[in-house]
N, C-alpha and C positions, 0 to 999 in steps of 0.2 A: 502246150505240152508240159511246161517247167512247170505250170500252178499244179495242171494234176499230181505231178513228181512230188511236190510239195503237201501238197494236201496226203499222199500215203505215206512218208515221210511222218507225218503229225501223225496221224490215226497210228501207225506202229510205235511212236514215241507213247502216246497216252494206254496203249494197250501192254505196251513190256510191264505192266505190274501185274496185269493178271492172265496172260497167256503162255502159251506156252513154249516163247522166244521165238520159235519158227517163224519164218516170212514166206510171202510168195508175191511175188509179180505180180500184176494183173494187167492184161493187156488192157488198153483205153476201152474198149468196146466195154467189156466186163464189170472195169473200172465204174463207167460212167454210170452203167444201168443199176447198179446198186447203189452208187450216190443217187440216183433219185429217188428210186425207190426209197431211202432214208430220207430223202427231204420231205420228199411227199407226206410221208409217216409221221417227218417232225410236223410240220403242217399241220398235219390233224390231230395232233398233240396240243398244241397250240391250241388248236379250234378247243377242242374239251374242253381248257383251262378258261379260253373266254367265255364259254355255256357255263359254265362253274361262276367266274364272277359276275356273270348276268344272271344268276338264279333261275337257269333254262331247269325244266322238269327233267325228275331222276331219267325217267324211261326214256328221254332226249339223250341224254349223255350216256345212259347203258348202252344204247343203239350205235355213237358213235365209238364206244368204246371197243363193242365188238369190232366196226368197223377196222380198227386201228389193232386190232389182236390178227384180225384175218391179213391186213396189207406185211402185218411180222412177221407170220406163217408163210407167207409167200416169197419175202426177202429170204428167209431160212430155207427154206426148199430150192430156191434159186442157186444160191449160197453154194448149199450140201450137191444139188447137182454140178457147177464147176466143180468143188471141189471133187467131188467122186472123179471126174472128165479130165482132169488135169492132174492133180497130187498125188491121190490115188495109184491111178494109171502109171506117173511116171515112177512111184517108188516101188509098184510091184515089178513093173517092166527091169529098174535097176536091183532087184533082187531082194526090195524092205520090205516082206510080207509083216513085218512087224503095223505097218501101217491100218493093215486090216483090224487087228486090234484096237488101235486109236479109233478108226471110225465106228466098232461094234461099240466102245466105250461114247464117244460123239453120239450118236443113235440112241442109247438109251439114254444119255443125258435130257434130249429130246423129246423125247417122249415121255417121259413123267409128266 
């Protein structure tokens, strides 16, 4: 339990330059399933860069690359669903409809 502690600790240290300070907890479950889902991703990050210095054919690497845009899309939808389920939730329930706002602004970021 102390590595994971550790490992959100760093991910919030390297993100305070471009976010937007706020934190959240993530329970372990939460926690864990979107660390793999990013390992996984890095993986196939990876895998690209080795078909790149093996001079694998373009349509090889466009294939995985989609691959690697789709496993993104699904970490972000994952993502925006806790977040909707949780921060959302809790800031309307505490009375920050202002939070609505932040996610209509999130959402079209999104979407472009």
């Amino acid at each position: 339990m102390a590595k994971t502690s550790n490992i959100q600790e760093e991910m919030q240290k390297e993100c305070a330059c471009c976010c937007s300070g706020k934190t959240k907890k993530r329970d372990d479950k939460e926690f864990k399933d979107l660390m793999n889902r990013l390992k996984r991703i890095e993986g196939q990050v990876r895998g690209v860069e080795g078909m790149l210095e093996n001079d694998a054919y373009c349509t090889d690497i466009l294939m995985q690359v989609s691959a690697i845009t789709s496993a993104l899309n699904s970490f972000n939808k994952a993502l925006l669903a806790n977040h909707m389920k949780t921060c959302v939730v809790d800031n309307i329930r505490e009375g920050n409809d202002e939070v609505i706002d932040e996610l209509v602004v999130t959402m079209q970021k999104l979407m472009k």
